[in-house]
N, CA, C and O atoms as a GROMACS GRO file, in nm:
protein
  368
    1UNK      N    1  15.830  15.692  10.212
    1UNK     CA    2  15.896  15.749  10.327
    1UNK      C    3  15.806  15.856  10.388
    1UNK      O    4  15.723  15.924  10.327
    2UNK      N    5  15.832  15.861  10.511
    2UNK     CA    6  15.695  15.951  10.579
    2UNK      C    7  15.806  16.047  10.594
    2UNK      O    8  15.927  16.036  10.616
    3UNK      N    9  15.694  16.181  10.569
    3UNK     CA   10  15.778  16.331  10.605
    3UNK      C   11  15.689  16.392  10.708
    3UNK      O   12  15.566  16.399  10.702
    4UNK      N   13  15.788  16.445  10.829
    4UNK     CA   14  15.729  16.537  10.880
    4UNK      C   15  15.779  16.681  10.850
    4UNK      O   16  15.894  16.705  10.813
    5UNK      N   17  15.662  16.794  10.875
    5UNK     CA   18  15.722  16.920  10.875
    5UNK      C   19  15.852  16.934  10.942
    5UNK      O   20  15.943  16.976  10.869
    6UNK      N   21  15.881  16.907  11.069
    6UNK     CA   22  15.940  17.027  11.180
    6UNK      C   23  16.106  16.928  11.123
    6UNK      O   24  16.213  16.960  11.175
    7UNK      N   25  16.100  16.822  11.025
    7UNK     CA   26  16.250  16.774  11.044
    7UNK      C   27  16.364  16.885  10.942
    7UNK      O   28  16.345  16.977  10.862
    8UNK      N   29  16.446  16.836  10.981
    8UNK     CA   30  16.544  16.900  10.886
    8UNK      C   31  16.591  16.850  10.786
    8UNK      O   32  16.574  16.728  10.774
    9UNK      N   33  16.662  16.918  10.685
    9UNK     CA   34  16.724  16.878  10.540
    9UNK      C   35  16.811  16.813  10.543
    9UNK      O   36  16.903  16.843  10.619
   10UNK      N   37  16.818  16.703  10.465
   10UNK     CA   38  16.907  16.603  10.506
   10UNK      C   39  17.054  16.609  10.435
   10UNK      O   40  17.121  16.512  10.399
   11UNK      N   41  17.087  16.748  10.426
   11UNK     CA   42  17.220  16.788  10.380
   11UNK      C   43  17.273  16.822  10.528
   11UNK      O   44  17.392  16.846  10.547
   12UNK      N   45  17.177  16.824  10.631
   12UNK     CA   46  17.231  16.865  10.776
   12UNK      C   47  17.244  16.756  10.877
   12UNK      O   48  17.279  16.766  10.995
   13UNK      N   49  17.203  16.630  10.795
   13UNK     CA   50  17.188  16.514  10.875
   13UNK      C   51  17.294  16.464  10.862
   13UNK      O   52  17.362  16.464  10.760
   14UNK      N   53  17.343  16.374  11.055
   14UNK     CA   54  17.419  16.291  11.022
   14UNK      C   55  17.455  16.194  10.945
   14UNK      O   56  17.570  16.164  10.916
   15UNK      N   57  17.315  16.122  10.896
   15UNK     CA   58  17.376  15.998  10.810
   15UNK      C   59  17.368  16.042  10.672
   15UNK      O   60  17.308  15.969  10.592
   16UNK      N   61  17.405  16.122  10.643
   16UNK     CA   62  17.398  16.192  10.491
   16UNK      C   63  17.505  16.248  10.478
   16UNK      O   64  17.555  16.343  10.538
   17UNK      N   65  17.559  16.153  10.348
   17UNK     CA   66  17.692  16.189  10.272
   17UNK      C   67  17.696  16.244  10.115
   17UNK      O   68  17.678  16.162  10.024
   18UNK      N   69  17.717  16.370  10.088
   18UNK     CA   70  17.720  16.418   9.999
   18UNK      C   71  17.777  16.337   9.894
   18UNK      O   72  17.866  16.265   9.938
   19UNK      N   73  17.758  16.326   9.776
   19UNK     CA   74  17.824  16.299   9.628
   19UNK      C   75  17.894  16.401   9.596
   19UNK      O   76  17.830  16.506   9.600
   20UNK      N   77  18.048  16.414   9.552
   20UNK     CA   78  18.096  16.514   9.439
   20UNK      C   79  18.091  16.468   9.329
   20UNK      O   80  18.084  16.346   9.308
   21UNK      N   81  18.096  16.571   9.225
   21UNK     CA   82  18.132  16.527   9.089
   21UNK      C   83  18.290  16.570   9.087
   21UNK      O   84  18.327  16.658   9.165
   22UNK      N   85  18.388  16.503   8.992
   22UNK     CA   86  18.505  16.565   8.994
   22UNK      C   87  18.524  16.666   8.866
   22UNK      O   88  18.504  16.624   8.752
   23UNK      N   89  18.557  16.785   8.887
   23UNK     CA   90  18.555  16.902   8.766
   23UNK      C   91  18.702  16.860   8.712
   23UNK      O   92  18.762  16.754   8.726
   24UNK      N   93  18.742  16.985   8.640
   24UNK     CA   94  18.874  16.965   8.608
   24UNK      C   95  18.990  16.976   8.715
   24UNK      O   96  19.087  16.901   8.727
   25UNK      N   97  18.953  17.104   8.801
   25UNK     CA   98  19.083  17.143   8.910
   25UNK      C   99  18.987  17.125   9.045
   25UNK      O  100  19.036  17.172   9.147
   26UNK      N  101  18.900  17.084   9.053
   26UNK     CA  102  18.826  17.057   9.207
   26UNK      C  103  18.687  16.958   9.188
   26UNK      O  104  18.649  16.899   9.087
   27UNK      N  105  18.647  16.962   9.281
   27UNK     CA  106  18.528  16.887   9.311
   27UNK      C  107  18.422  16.939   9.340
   27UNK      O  108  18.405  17.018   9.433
   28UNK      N  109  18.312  16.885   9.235
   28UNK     CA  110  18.182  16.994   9.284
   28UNK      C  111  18.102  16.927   9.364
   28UNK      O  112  18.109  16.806   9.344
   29UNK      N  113  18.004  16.968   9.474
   29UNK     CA  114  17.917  16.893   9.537
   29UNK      C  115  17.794  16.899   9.446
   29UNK      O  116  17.752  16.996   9.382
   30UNK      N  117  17.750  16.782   9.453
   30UNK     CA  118  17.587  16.708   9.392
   30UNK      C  119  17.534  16.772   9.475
   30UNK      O  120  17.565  16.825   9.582
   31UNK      N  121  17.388  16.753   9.370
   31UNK     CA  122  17.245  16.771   9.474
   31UNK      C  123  17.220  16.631   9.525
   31UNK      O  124  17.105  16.590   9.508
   32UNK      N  125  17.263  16.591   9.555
   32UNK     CA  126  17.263  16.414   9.606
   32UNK      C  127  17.269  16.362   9.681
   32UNK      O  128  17.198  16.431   9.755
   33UNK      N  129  17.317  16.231   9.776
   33UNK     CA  130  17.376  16.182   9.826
   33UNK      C  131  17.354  16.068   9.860
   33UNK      O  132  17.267  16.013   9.792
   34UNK      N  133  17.404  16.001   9.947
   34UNK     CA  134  17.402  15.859  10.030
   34UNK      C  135  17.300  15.923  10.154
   34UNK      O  136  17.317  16.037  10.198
   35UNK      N  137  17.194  15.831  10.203
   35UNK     CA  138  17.126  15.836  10.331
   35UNK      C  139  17.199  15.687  10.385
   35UNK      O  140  17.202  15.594  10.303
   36UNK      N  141  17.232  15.675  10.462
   36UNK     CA  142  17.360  15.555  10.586
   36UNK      C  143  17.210  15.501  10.646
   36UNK      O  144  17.203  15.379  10.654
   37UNK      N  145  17.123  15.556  10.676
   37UNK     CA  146  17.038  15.522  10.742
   37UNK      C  147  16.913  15.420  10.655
   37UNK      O  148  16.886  15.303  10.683
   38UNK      N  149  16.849  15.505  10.544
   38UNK     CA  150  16.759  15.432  10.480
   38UNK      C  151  16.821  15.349  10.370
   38UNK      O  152  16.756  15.266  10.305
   39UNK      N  153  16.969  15.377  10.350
   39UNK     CA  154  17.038  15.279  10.254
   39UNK      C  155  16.965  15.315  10.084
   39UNK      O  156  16.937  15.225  10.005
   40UNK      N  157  16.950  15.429  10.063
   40UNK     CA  158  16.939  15.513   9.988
   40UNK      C  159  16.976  15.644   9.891
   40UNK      O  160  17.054  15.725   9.940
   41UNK      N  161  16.930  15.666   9.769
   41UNK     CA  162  17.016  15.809   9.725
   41UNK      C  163  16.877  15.894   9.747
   41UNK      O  164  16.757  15.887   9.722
   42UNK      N  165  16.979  15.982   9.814
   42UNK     CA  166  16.849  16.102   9.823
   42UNK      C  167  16.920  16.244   9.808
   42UNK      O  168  17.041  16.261   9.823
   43UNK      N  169  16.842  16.330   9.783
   43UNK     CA  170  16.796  16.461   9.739
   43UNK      C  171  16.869  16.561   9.862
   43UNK      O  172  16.844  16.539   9.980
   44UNK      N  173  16.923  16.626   9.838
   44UNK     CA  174  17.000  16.759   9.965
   44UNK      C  175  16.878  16.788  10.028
   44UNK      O  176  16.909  16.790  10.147
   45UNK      N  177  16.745  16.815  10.019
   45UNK     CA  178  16.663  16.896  10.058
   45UNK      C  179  16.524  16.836  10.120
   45UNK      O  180  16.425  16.890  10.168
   46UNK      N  181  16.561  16.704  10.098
   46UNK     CA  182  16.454  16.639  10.186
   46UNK      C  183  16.472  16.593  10.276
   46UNK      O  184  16.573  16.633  10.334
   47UNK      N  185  16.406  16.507  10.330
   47UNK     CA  186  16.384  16.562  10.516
   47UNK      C  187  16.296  16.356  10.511
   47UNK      O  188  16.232  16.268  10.452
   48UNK      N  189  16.360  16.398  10.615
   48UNK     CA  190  16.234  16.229  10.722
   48UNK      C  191  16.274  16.241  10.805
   48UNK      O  192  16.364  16.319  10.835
   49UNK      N  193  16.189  16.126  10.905
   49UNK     CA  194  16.172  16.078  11.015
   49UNK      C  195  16.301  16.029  11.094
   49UNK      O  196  16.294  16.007  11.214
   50UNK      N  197  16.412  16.015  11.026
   50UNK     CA  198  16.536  15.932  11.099
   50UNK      C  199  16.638  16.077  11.113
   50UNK      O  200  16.759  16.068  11.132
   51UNK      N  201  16.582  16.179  11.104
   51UNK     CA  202  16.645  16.316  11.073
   51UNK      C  203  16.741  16.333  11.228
   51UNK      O  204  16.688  16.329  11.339
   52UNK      N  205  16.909  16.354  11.200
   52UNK     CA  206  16.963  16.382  11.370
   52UNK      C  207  17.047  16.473  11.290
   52UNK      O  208  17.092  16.452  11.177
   53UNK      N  209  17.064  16.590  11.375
   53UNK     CA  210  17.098  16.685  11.317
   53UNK      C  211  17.253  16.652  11.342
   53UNK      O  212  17.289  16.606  11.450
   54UNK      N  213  17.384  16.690  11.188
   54UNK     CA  214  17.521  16.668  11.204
   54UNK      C  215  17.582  16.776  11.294
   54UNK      O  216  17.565  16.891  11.252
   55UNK      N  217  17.657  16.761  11.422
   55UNK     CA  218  17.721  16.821  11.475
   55UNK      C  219  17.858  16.812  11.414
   55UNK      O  220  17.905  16.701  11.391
   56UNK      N  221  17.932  16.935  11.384
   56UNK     CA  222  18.080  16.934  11.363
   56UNK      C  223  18.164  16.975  11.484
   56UNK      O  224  18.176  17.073  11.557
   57UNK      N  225  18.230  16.824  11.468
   57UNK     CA  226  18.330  16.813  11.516
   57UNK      C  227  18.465  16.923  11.526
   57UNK      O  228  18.556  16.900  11.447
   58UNK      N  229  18.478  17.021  11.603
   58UNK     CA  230  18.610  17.117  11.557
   58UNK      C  231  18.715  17.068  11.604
   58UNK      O  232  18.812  17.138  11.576
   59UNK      N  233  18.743  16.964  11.672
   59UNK     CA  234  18.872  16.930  11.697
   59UNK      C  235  18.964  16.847  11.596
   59UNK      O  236  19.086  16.840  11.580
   60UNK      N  237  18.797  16.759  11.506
   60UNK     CA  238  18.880  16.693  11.401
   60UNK      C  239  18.900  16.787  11.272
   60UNK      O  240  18.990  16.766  11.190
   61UNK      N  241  18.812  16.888  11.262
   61UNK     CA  242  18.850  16.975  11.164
   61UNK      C  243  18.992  17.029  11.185
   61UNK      O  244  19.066  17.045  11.088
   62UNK      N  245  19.023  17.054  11.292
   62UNK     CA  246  19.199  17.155  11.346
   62UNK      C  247  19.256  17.018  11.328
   62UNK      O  248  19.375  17.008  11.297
   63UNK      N  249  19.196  16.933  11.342
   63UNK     CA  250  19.335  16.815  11.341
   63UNK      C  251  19.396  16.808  11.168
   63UNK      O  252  19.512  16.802  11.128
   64UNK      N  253  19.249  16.812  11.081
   64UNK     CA  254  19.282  16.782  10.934
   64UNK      C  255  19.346  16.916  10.876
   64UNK      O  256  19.403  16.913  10.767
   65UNK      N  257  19.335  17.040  10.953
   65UNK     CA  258  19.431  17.120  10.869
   65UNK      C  259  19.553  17.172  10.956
   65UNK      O  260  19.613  17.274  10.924
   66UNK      N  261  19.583  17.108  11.050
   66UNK     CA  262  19.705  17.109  11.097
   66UNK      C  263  19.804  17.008  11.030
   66UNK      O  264  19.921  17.037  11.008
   67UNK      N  265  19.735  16.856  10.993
   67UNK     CA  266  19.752  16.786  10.934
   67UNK      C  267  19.816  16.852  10.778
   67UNK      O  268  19.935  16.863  10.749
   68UNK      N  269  19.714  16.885  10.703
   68UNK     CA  270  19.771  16.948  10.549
   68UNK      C  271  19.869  17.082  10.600
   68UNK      O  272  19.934  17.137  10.511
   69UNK      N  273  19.880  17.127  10.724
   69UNK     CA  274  19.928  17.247  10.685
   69UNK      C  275  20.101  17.220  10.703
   69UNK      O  276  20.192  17.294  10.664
   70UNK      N  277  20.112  17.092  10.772
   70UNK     CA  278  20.218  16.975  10.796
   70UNK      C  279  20.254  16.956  10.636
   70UNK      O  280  20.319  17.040  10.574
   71UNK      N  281  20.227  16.893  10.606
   71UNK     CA  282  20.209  16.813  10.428
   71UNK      C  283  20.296  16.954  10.380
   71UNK      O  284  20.417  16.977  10.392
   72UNK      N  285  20.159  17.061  10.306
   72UNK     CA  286  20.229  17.126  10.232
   72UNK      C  287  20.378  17.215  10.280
   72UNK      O  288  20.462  17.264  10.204
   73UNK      N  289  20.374  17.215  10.427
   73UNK     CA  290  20.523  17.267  10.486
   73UNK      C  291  20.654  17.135  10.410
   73UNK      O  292  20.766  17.174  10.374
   74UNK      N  293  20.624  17.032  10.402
   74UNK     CA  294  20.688  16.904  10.374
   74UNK      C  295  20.702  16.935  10.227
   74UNK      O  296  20.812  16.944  10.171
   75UNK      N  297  20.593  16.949  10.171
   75UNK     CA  298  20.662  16.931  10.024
   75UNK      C  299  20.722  17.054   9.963
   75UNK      O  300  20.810  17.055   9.878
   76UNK      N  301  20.646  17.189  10.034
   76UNK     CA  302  20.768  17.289  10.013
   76UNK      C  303  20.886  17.278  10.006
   76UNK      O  304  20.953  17.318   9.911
   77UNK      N  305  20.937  17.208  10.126
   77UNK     CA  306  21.092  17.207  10.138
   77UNK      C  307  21.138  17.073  10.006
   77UNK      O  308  21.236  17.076   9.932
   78UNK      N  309  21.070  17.005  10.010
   78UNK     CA  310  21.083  16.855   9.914
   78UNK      C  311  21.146  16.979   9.785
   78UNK      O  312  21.260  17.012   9.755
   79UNK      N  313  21.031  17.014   9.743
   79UNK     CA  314  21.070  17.124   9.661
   79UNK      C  315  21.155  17.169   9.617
   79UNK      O  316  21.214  17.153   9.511
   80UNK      N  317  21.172  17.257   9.737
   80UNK     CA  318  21.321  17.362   9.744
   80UNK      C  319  21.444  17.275   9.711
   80UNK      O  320  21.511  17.294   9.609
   81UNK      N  321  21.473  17.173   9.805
   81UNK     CA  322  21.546  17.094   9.782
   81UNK      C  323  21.590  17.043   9.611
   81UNK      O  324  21.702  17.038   9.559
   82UNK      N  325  21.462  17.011   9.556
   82UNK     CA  326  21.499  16.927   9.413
   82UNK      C  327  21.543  17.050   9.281
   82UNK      O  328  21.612  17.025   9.182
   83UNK      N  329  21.473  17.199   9.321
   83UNK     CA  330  21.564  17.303   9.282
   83UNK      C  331  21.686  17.331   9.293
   83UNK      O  332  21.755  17.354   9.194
   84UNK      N  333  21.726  17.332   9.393
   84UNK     CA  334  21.897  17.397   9.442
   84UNK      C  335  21.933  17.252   9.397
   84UNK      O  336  22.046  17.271   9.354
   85UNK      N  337  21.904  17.098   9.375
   85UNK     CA  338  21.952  16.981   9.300
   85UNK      C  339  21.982  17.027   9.162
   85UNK      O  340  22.094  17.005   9.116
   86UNK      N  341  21.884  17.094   9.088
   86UNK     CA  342  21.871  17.100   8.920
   86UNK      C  343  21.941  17.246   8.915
   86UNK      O  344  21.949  17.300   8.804
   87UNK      N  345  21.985  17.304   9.012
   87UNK     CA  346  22.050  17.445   8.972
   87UNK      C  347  22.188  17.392   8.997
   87UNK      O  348  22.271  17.460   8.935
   88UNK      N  349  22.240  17.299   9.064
   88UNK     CA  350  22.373  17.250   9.133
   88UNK      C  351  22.441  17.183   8.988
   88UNK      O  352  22.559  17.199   8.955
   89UNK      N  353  22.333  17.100   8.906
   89UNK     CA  354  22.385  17.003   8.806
   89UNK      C  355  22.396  17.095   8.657
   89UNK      O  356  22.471  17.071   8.563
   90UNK      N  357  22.309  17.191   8.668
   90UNK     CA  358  22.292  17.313   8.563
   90UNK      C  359  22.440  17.386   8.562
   90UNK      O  360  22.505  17.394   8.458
   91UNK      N  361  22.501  17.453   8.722
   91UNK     CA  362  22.614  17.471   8.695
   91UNK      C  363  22.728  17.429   8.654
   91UNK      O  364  22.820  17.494   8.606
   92UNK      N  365  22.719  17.282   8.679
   92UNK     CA  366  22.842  17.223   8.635
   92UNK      C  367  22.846  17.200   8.470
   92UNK      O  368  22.946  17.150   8.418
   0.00000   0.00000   0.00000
């Protein structure tokens, strides 16, 4: 693979998808990943020729935590609900 200086790290590139590992209570990011482009695993920190730098999207970011912030409002109440159930059957 040819490197030039002036490209960027391909943890900043669009066609580069990080690997997690899964821990016990979260997910860690690899030094790793998928290149989409060369159909390859490569390294966070190297760089080529097919280098386009990832723009983030902020509208789909507000969409995905408006989205969860939906969810966990939902299962709060799911929640609440199956309490005041097990306190209702407790009294009787």
């Amino acid at each position: 693979m040819e490197v030039k200086k002036n490209c960027g790290k391909c943890f900043q590139c669009k066609y580069f998808d990080c690997y997690y590992t899964r821990e016990i209570k979260q997910f860690k990011k690899a030094k790793c990943g998928w290149c989409k482009k060369n159909k390859e695993v490569v390294k966070l920190q190297n760089s080529c020729v097919n280098y386009i730098f990832k723009q983030k999207n902020v509208r789909y970011d507000y969409s995905i935590k408006r989205f969860l912030s939906d969810v966990l409002t939902e299962l709060s109440e799911l929640r609440q609900i199956l309490e005041e159930e097990n306190n209702a059957k407790n009294e009787m």
